[in-house]
N, C-alpha and C positions, 0 to 999 in steps of 0.2 A: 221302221227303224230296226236296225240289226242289235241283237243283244251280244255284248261281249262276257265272256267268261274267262277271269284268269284263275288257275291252278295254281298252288303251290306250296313248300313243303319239305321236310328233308329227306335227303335223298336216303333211297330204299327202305320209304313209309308207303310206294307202292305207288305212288304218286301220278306216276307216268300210264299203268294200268287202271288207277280211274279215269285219268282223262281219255282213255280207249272206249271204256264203259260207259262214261258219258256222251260221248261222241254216238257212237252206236245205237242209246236209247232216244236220241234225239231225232236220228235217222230212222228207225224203227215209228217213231212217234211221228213222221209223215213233216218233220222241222227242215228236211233238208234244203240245199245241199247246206255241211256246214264246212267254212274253212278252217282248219287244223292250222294253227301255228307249234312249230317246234322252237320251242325257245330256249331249251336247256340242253348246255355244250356234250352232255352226252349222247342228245341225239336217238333216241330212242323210240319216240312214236310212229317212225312208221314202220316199226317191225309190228308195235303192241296193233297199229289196224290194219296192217296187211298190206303196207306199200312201201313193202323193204326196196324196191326198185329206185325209189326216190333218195337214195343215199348217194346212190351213183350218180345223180344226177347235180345241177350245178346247186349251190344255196345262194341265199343272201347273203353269209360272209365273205362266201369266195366272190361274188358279184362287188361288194362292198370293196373288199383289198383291191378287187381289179379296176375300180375308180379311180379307188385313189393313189395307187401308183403309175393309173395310164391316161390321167383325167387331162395331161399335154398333148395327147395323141388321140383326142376323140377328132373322128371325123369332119373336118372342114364343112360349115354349114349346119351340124346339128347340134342343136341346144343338148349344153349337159345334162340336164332334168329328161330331158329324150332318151339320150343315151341311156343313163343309168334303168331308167324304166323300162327298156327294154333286155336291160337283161336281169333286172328283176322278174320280168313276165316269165324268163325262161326258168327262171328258180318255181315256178307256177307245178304244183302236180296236178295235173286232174281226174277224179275218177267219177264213177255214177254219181253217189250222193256223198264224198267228202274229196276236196281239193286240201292241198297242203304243203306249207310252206316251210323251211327247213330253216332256223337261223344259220347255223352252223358256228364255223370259230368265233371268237371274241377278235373285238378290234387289236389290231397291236399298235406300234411307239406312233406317235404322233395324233394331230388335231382331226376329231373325224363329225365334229359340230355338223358342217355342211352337207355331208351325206348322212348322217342321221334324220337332221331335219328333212333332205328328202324322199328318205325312206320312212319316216311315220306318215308323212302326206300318203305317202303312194298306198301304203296300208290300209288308212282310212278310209281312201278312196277305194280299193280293193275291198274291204271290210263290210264295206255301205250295202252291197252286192248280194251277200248272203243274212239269210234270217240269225244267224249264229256263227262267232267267231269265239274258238274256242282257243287258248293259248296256255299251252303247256310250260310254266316256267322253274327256273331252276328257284332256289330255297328265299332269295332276295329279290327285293322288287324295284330296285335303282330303275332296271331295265326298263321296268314296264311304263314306266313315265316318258323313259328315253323313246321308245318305243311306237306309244299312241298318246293323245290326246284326249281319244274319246272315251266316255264316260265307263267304266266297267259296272255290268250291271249287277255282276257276282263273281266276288272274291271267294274261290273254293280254296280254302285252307286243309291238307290232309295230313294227318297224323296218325302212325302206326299205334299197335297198342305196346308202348313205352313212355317213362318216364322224359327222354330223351327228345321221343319226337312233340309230345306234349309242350317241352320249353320251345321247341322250334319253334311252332303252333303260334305260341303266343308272342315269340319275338317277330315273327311276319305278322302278326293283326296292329302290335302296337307299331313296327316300322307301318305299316299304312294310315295309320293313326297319323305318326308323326310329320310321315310326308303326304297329307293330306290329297291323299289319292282320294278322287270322284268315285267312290264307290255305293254300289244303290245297294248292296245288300253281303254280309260278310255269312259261309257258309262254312261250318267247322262240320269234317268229316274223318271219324275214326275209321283206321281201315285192320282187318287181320284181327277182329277182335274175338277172342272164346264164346264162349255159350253163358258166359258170368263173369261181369267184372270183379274184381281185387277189390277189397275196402281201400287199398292202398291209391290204386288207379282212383277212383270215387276221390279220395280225400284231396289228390291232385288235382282235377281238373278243378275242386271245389277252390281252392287254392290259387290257381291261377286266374279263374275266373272266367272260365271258360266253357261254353255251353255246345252242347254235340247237337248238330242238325240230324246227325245219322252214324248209324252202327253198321258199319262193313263186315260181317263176317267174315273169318279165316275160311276160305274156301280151298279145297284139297284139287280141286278144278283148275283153279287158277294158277296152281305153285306146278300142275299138269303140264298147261299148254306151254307158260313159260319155260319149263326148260326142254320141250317136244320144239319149239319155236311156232307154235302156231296162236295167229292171231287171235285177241281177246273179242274179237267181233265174234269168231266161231264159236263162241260158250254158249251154250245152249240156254233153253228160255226157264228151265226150271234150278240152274247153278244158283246159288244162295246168293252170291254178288251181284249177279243178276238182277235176281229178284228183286233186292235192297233197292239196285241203284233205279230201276223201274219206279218204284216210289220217289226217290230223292228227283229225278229227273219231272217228273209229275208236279212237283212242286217249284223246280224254277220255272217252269214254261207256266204255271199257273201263274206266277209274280207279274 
């Protein structure tokens, strides 16, 4: 049975670059292939693993709008559930050991009930496929319900070292609280953080009530590649993020 992992978090808490990290030790750690979903409208993961090619290519929203404004003109004789799946497959990236999917835009005006529903089917059943689906989301988890069905085995919450991202933090754990998403395990991850917390930071999480699975150091590596544009995959095996995420990753596949 496939484990799913959703991410998420506010934006530019770096969020998108652990889920690169994570991907990668997964891969390293012999988990592959895992599929990558991009689920946050920016669009970002496949620069952070090195399949910026996959931009260009079509997504699940452009497949999505193309339903549903042309679902009068599908082909004579094939079932819509056909149709659409097949050009979901072409939304498909594949490479050695990560495949990945691109959501791309958000739906626009009208009823999209019907293609959603068979687009989480299609998912799941896509999903089943690999040891690991990993799903990069934006700060809200509406989506991820909309999304899949299936059980999330780890909710990775990431939060920079700020006050800010901390509130984020805990309004995604209690929104899954509320919408009683299936989740087997919630992982809170600080990212960008000094060599010593703040008493300030300390008294916050204490306050919130919120317990850190893991310490992400501010890595001077990582602020490198990103704006060189090269992927987080190429950091090397001694980068301090690295290192980190080597353990944190050790401990989900241990779960």
């Amino acid at each position: 049975m496939s484990k799913v992992i959703a991410i998420a978090g506010k934006g530019g808490t770096g969020k998108t670059t652990v889920a690169g990290l994570l991907i990668n030790q997964l891969v390293k750690k012999g988990r592959g292939p895992v599929l990558a979903v991009d689920a946050d409208a920016d669009s970002n993961l496949p620069e952070v693993l090195g399949l910026s090619s996959a931009t260009s290519l079509a997504t699940i929203g452009a497949a999505r709008e193309d339903f549903f404004t042309n679902r009068d003109n599908i082909p004579a004789g094939m079932p819509k559930q056909a149709w659409m799946e097949m050009q979901l497959a072409q939304a498909l990236v594949e490479s050695k050991d990560i495949d990945l999917m691109v959501m791309g835009r958000p739906e626009g005006a009208g009823c999209y009930c019907y293609i959603n529903n068979m687009l989480r089917k299609y998912l799941e059943t896509l999903g089943a496929n690999y040891p690991f689906v990993v799903i990069d989301n934006e700060a809200g988890l509406e989506h991820i319900s909309r999304r899949t069905a299936q059980k999330i085995s780890h909710l990775v919450i990431v939060s920079d070292y700020s006050l800010n991202g901390l509130r984020a933090a805990q309004r995604v754990r209690d929104l899954a609280r509320e919408m009683k998403l299936a989740v087997g395990r919630v992982v809170l991850l600080i990212n960008k953080v000094p060599e010593e917390l703040s008493d300030h930071f300390s008294v916050a999480l204490a306050d919130a009530g919120l317990e850190p699975d893991g310490y992400i150091p501010a890595d001077p590596l990582v602020a490198e590649f990103d704006i060189s544009g090269k992927p987080c995959t190429q950091l090397p095996d001694d980068s301090p993020a690295v290192r980190t995420m080597q353990q944190i990753v050790k401990d989900i596949v241990a779960d």
